[in-house]
PDB file of the backbone (N, CA, C, O) and the ligand in Angstrom, with CONECT records:
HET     ZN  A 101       1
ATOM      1  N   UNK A   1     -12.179 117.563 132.278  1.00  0.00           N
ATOM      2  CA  UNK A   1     -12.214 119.026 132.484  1.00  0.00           C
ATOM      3  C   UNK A   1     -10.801 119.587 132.636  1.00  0.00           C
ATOM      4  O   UNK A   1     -10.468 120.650 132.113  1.00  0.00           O
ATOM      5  N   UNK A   2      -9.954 118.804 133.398  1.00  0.00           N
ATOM      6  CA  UNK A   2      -8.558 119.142 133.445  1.00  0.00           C
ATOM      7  C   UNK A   2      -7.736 119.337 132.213  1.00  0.00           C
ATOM      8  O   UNK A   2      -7.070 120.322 131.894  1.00  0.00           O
ATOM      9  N   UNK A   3      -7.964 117.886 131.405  1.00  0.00           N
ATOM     10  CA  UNK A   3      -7.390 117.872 130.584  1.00  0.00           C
ATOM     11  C   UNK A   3      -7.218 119.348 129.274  1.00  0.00           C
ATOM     12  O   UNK A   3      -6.234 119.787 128.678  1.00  0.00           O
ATOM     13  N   UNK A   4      -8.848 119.780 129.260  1.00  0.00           N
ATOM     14  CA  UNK A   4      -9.256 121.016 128.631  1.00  0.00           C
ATOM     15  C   UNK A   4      -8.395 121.886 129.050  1.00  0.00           C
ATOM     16  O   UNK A   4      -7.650 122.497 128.284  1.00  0.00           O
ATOM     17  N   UNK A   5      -8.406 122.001 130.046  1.00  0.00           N
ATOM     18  CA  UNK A   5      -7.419 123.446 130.484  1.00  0.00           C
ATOM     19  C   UNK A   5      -6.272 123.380 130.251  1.00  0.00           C
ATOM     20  O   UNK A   5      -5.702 124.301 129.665  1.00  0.00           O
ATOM     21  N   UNK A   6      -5.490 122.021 130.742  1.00  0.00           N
ATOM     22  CA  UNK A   6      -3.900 121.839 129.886  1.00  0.00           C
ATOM     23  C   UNK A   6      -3.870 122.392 128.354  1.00  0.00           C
ATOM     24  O   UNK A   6      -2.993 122.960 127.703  1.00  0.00           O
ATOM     25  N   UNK A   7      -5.098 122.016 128.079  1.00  0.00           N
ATOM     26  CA  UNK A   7      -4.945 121.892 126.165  1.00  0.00           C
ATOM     27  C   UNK A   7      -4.881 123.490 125.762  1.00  0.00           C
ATOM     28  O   UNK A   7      -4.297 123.978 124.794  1.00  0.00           O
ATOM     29  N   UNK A   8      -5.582 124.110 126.693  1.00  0.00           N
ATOM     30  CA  UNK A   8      -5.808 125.533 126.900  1.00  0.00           C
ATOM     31  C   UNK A   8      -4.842 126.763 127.271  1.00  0.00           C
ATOM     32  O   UNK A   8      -4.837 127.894 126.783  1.00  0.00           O
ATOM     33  N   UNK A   9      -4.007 126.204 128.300  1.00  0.00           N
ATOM     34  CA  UNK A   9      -2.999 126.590 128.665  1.00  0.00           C
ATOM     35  C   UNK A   9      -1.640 126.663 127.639  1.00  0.00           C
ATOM     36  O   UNK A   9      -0.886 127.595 127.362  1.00  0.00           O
ATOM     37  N   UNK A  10      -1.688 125.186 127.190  1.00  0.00           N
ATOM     38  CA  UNK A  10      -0.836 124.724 125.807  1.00  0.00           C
ATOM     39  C   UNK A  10      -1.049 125.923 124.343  1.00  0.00           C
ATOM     40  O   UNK A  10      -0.338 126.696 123.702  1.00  0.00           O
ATOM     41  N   UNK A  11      -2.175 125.565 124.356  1.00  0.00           N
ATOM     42  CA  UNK A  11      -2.340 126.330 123.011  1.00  0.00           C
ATOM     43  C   UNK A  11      -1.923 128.091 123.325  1.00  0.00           C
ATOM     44  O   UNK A  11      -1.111 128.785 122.713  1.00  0.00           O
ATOM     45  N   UNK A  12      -2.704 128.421 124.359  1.00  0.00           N
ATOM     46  CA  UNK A  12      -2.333 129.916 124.686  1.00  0.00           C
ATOM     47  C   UNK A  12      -0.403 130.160 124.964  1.00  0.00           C
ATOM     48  O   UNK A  12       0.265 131.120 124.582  1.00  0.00           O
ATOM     49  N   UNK A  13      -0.029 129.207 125.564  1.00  0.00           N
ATOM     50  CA  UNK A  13       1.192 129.644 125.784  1.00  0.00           C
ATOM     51  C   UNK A  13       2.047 129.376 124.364  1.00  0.00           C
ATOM     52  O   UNK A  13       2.959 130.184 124.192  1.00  0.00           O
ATOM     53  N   UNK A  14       1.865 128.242 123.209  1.00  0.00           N
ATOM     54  CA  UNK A  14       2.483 128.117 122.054  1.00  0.00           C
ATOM     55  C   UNK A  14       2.143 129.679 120.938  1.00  0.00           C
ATOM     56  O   UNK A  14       2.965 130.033 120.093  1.00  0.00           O
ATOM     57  N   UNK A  15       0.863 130.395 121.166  1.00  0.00           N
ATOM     58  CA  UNK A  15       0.183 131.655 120.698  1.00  0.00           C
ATOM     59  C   UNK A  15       1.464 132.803 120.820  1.00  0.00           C
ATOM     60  O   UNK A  15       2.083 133.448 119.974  1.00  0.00           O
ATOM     61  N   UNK A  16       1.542 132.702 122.564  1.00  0.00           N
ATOM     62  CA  UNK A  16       2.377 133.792 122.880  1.00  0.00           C
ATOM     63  C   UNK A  16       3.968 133.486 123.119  1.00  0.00           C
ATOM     64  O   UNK A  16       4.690 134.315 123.674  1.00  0.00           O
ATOM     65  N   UNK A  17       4.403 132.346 122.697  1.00  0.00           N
ATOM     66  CA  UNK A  17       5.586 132.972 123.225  1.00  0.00           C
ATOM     67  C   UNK A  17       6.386 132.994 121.586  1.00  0.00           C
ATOM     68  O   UNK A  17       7.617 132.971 121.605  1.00  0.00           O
ATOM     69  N   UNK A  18       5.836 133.027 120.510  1.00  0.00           N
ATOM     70  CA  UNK A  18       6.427 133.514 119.246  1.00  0.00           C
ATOM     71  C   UNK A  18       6.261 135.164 119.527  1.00  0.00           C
ATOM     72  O   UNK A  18       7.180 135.835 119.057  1.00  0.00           O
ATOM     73  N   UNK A  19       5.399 135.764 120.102  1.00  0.00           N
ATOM     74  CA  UNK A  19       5.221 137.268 120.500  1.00  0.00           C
ATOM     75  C   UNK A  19       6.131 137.742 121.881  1.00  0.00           C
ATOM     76  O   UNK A  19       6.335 138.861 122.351  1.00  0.00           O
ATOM     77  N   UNK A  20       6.448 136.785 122.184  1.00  0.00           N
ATOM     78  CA  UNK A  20       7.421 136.695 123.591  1.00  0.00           C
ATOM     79  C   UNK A  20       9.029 136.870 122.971  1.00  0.00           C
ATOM     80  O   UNK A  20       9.865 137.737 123.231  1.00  0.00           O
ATOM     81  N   UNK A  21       9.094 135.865 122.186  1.00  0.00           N
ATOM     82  CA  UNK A  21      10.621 135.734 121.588  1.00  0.00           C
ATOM     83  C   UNK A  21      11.123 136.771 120.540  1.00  0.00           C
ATOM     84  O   UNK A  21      12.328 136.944 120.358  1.00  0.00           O
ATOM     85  N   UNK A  22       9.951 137.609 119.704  1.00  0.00           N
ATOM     86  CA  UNK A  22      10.146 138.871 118.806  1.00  0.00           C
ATOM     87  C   UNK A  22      10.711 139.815 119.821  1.00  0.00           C
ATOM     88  O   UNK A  22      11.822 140.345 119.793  1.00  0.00           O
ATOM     89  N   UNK A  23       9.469 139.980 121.009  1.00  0.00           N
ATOM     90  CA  UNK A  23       9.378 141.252 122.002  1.00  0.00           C
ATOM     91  C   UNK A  23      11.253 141.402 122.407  1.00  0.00           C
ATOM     92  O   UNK A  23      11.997 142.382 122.425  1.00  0.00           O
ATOM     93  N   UNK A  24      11.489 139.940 122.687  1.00  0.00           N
ATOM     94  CA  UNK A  24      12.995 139.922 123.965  1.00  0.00           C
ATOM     95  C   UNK A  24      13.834 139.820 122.723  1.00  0.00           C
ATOM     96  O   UNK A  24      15.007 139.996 123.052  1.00  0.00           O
ATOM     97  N   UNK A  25      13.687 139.549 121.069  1.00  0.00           N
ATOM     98  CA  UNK A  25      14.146 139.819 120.236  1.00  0.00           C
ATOM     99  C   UNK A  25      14.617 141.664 120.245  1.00  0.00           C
ATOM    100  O   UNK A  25      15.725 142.169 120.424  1.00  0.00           O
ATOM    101  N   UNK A  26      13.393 142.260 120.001  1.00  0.00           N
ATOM    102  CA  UNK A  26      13.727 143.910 119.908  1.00  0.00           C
ATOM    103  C   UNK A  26      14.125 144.532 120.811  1.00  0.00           C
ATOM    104  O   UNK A  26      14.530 145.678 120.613  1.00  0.00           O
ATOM    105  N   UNK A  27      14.132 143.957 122.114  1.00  0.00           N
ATOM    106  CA  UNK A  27      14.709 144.725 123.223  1.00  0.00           C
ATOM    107  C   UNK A  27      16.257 144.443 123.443  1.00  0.00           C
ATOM    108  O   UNK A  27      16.968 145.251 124.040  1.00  0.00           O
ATOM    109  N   UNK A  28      16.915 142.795 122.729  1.00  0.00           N
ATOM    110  CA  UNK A  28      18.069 143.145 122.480  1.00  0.00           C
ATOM    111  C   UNK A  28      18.601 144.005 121.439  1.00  0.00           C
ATOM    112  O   UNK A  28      19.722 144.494 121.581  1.00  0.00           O
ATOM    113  N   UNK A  29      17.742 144.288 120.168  1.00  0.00           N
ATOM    114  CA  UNK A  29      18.490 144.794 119.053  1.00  0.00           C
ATOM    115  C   UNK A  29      18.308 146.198 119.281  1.00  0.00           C
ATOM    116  O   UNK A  29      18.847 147.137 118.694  1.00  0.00           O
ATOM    117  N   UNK A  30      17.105 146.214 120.627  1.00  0.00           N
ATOM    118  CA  UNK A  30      16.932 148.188 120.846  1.00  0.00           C
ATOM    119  C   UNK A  30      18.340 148.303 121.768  1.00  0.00           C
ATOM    120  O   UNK A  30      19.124 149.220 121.527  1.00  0.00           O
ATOM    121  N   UNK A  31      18.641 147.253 122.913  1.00  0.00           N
ATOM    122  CA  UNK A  31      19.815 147.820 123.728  1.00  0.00           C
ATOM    123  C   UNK A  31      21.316 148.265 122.795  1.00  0.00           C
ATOM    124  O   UNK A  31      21.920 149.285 123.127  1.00  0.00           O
ATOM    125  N   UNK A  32      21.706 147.599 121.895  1.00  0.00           N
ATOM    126  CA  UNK A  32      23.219 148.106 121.541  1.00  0.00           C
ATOM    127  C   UNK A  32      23.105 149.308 120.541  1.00  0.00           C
ATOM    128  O   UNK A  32      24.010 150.119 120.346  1.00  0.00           O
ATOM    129  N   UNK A  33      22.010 149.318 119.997  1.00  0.00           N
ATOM    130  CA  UNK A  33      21.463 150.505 119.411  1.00  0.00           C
ATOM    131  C   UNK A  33      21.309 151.905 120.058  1.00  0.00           C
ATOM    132  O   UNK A  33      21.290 152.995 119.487  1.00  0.00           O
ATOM    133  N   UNK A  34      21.195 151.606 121.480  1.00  0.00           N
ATOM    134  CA  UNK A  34      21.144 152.851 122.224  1.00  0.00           C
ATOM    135  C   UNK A  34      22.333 153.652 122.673  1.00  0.00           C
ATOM    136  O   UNK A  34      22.399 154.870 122.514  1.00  0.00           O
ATOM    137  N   UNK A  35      23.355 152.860 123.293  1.00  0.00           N
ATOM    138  CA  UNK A  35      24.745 153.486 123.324  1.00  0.00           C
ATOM    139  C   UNK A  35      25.447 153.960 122.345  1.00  0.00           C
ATOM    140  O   UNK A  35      26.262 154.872 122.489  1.00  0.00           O
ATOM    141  N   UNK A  36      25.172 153.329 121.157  1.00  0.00           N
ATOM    142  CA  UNK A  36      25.687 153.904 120.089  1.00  0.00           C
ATOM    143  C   UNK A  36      25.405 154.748 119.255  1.00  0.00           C
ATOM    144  O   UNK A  36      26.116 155.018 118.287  1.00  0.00           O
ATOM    145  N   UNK A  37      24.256 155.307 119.540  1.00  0.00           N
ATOM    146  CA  UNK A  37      23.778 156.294 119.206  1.00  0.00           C
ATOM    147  C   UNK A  37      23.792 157.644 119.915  1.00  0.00           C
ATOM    148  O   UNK A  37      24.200 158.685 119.399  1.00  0.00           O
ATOM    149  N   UNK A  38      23.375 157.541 120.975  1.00  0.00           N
ATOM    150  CA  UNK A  38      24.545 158.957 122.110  1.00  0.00           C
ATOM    151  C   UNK A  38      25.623 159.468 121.480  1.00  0.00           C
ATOM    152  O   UNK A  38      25.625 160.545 120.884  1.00  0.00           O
ATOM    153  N   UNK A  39      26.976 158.385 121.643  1.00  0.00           N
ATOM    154  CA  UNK A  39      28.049 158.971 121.422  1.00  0.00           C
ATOM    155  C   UNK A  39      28.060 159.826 119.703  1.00  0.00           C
ATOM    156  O   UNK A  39      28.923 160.677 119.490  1.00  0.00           O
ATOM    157  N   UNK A  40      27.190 159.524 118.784  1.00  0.00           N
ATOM    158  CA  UNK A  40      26.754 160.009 117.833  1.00  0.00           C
ATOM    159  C   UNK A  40      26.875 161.603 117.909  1.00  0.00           C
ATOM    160  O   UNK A  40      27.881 162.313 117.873  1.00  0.00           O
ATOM    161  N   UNK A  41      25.450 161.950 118.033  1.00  0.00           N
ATOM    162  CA  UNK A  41      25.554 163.464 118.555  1.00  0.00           C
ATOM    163  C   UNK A  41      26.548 163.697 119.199  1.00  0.00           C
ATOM    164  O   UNK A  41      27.139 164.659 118.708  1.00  0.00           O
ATOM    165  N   UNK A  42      27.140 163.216 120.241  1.00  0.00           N
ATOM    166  CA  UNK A  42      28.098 163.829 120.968  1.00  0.00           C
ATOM    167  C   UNK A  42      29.107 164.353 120.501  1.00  0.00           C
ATOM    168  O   UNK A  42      29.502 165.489 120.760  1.00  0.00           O
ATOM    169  N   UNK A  43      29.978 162.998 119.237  1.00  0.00           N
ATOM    170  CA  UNK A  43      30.744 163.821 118.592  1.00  0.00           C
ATOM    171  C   UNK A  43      31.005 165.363 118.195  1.00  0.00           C
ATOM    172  O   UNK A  43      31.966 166.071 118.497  1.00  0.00           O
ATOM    173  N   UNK A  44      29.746 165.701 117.350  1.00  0.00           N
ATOM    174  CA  UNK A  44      30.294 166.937 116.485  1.00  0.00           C
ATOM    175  C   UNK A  44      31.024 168.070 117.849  1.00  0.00           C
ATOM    176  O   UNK A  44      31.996 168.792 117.622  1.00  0.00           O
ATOM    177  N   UNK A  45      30.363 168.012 119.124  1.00  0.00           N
ATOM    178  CA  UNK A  45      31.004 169.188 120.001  1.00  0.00           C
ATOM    179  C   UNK A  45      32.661 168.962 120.234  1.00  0.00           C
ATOM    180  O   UNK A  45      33.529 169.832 120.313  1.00  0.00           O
ATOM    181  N   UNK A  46      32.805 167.476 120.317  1.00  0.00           N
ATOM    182  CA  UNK A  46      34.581 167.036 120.412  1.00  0.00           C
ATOM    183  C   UNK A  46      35.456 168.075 119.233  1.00  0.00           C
ATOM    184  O   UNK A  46      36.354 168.907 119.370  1.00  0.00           O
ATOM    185  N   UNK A  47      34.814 167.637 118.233  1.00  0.00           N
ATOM    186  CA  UNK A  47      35.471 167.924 116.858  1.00  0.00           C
ATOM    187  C   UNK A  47      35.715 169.781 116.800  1.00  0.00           C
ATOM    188  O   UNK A  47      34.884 170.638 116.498  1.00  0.00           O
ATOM    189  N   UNK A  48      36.948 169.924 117.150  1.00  0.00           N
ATOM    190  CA  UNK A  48      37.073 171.423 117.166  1.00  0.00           C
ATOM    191  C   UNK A  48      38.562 171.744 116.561  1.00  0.00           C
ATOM    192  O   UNK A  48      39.554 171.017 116.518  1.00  0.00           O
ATOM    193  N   UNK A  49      38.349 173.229 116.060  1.00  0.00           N
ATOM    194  CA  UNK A  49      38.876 173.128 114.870  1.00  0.00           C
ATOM    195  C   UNK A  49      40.573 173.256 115.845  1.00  0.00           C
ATOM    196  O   UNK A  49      40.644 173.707 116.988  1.00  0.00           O
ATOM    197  N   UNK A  50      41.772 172.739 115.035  1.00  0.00           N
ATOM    198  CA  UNK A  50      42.417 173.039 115.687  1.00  0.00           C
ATOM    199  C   UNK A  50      43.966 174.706 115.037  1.00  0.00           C
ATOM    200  O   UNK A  50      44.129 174.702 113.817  1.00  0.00           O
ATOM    201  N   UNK A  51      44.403 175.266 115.432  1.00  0.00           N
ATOM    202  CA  UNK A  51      45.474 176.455 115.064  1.00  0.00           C
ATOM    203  C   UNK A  51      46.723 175.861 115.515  1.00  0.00           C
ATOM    204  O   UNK A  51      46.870 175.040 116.420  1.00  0.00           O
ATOM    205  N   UNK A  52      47.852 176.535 114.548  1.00  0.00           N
ATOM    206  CA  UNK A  52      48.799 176.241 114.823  1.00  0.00           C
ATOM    207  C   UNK A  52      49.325 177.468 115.621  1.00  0.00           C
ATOM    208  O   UNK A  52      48.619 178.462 115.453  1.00  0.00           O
ATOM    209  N   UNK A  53      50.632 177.688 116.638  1.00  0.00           N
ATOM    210  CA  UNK A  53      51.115 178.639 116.934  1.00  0.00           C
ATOM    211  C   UNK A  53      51.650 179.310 115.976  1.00  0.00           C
ATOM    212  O   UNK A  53      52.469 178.819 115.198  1.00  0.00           O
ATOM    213  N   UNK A  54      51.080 180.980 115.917  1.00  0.00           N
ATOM    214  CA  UNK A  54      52.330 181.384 114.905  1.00  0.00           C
ATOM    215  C   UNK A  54      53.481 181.445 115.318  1.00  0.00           C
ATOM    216  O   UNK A  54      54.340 181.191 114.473  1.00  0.00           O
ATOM    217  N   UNK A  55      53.960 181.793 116.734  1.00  0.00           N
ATOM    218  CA  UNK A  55      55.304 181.587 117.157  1.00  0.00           C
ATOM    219  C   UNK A  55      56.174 180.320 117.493  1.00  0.00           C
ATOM    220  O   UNK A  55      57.364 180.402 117.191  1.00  0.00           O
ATOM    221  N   UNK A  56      55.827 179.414 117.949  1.00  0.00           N
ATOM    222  CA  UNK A  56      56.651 177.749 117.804  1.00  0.00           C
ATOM    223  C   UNK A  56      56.007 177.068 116.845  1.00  0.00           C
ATOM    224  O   UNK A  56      56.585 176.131 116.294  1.00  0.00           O
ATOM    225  N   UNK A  57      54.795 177.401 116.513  1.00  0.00           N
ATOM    226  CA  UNK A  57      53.749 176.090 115.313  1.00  0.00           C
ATOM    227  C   UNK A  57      52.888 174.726 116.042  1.00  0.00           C
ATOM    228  O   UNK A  57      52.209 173.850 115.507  1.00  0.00           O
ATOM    229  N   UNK A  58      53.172 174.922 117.205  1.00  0.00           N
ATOM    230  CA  UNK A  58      52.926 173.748 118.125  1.00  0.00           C
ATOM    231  C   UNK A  58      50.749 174.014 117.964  1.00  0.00           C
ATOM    232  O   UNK A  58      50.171 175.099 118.030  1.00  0.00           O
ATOM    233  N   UNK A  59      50.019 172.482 117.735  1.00  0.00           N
ATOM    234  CA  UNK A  59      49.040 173.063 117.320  1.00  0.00           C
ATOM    235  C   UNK A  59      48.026 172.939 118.827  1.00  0.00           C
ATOM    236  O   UNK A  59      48.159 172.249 119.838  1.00  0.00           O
ATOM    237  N   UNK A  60      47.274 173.678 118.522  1.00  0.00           N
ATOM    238  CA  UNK A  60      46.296 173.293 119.798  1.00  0.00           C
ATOM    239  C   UNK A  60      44.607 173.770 118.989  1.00  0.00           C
ATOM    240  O   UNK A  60      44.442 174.320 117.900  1.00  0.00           O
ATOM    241  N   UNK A  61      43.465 173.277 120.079  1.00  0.00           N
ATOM    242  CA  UNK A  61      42.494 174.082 119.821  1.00  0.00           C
ATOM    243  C   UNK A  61      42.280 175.136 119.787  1.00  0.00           C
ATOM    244  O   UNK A  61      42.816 175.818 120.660  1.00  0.00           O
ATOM    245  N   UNK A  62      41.424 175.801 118.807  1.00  0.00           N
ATOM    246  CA  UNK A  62      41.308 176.719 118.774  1.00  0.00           C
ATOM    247  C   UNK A  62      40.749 177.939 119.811  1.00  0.00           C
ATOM    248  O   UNK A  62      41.077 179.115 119.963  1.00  0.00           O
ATOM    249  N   UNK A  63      39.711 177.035 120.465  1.00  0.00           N
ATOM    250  CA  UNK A  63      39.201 177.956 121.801  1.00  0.00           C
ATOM    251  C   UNK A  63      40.317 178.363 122.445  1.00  0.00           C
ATOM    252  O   UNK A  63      40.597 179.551 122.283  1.00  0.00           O
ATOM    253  N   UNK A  64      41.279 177.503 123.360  1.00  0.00           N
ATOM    254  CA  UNK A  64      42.419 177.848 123.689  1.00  0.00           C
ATOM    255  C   UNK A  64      43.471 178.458 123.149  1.00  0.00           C
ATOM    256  O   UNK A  64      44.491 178.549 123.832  1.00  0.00           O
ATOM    257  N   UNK A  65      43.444 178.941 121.959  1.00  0.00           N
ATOM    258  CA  UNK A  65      44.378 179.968 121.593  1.00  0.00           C
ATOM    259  C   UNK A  65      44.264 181.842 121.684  1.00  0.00           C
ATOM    260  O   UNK A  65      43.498 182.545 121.023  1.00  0.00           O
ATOM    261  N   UNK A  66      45.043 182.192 122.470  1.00  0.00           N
ATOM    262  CA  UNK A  66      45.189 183.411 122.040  1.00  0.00           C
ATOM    263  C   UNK A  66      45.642 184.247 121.170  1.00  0.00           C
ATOM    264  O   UNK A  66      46.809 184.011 120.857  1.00  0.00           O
ATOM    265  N   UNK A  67      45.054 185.347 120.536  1.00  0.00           N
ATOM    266  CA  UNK A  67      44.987 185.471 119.282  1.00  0.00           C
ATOM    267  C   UNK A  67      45.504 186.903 119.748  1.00  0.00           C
ATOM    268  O   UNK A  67      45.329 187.282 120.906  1.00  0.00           O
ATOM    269  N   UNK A  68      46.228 187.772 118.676  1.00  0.00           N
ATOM    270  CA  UNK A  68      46.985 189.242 118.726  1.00  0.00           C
ATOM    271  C   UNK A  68      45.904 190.108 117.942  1.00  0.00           C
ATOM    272  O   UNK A  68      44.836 189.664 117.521  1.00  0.00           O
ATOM    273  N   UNK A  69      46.282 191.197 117.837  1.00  0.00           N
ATOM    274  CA  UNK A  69      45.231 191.930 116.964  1.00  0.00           C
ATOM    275  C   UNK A  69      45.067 191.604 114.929  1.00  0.00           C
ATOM    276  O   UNK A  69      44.191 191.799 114.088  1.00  0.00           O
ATOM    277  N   UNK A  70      46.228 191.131 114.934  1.00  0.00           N
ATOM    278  CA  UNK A  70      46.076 190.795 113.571  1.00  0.00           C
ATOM    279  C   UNK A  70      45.716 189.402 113.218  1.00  0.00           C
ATOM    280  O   UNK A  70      46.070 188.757 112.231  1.00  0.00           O
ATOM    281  N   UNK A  71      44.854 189.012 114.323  1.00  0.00           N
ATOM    282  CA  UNK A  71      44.213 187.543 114.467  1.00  0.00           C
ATOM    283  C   UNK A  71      44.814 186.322 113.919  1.00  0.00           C
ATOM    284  O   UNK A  71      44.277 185.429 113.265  1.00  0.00           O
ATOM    285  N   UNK A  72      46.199 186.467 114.362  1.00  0.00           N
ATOM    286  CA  UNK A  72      47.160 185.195 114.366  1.00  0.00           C
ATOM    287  C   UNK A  72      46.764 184.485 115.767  1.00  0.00           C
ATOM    288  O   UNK A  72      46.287 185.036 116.760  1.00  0.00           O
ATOM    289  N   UNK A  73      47.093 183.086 115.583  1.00  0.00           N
ATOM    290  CA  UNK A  73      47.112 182.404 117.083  1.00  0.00           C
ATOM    291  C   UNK A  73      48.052 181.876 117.783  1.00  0.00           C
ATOM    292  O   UNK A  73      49.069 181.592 117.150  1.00  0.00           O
ATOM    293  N   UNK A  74      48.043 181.643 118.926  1.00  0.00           N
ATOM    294  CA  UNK A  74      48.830 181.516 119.266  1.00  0.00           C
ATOM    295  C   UNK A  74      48.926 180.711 121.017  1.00  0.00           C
ATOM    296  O   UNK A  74      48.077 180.922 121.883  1.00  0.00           O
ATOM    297  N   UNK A  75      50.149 179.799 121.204  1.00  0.00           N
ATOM    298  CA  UNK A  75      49.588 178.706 122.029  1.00  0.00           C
ATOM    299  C   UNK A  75      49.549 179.292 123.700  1.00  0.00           C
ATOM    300  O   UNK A  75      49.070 178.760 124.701  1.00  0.00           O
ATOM    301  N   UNK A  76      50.300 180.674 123.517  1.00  0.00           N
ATOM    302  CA  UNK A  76      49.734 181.071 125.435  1.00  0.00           C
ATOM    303  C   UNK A  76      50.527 182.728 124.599  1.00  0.00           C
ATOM    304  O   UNK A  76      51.082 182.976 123.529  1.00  0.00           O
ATOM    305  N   UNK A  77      50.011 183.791 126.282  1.00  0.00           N
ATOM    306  CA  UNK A  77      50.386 184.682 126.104  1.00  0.00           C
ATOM    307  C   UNK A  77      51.851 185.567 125.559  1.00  0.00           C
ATOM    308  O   UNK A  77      52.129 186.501 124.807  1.00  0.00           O
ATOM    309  N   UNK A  78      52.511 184.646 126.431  1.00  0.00           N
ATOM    310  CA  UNK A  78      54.079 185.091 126.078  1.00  0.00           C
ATOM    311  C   UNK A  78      54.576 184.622 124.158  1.00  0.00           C
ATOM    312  O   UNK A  78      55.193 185.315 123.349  1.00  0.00           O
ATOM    313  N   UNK A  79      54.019 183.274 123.999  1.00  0.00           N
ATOM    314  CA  UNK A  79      54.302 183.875 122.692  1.00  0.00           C
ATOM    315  C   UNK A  79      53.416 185.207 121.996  1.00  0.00           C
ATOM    316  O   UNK A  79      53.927 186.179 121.438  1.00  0.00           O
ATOM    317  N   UNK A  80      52.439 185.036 122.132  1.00  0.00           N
ATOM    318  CA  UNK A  80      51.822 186.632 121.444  1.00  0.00           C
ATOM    319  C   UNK A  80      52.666 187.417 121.900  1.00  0.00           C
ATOM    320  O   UNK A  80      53.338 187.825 120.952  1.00  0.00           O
ATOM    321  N   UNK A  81      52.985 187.837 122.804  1.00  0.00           N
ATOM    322  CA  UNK A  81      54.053 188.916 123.232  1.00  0.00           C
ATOM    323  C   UNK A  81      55.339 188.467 122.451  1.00  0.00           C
ATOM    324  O   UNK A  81      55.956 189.384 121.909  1.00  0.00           O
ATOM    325  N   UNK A  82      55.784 187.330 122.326  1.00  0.00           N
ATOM    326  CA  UNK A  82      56.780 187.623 121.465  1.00  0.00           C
ATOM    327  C   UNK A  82      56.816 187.818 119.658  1.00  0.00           C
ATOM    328  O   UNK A  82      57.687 188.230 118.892  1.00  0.00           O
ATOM    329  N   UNK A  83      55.128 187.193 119.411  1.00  0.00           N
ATOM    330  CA  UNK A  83      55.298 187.633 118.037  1.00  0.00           C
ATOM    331  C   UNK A  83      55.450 186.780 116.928  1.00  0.00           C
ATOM    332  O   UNK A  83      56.061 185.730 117.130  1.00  0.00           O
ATOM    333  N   UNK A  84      55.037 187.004 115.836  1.00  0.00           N
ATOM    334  CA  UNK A  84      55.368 185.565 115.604  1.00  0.00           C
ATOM    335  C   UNK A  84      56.855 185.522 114.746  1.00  0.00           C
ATOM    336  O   UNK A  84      57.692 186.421 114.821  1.00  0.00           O
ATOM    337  N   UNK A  85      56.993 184.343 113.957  1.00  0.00           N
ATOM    338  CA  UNK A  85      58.602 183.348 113.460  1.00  0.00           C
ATOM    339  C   UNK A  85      58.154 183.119 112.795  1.00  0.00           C
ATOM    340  O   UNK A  85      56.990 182.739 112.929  1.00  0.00           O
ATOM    341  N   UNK A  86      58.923 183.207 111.282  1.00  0.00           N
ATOM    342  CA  UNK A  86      58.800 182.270 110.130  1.00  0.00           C
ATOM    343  C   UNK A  86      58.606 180.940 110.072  1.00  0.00           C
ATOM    344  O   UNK A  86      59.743 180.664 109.691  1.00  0.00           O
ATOM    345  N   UNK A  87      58.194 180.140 110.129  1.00  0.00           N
ATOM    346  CA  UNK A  87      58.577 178.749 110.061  1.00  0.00           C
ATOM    347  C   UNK A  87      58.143 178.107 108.277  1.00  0.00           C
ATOM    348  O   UNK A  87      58.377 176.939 107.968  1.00  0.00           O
TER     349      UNK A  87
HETATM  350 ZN    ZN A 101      53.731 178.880 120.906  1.00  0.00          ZN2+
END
């Protein structure tokens, strides 16, 4: 009667652990898949466009630039106040 149940135990556990070793298979190939996919989307918000100063040329983002009425940019106030330079 014992023996049955070993044989039982045997067979059930040789059943499952090919379904055991897929499972802990996909849960490694789901983990590095997951971090790397975040930073994904995340990108496009980094990516911003960037302006040069019209007065030194020095470049920065664009959010951070202040701009004059003739929508030049520019890297802080005092250059807009001074205007821009050929370069
Ligand atoms: Zn400047």
């Amino acid at each position: 009667m014992l023996k049955y149940l070993l044989i039982a135990v045997v067979v059930i556990w040789l059943l499952y652990s090919p379904i055991l070793r897929r499972a802990r298979q996909l849960k490694r190939q789901q983990r590095p898949a997951a971090p790397s996919a975040t930073p994904g989307p995340a990108k496009p918000p980094q990516v911003e466009d960037m302006v040069a100063c019209a007065h030194c040329g020095v470049h920065l983002p664009a959010s951070e630039a202040c701009r004059d009425t003739a929508g030049r940019s520019y890297c802080s106030a005092a250059h807009r106040d001074a205007g821009p330079t050929s370069h």
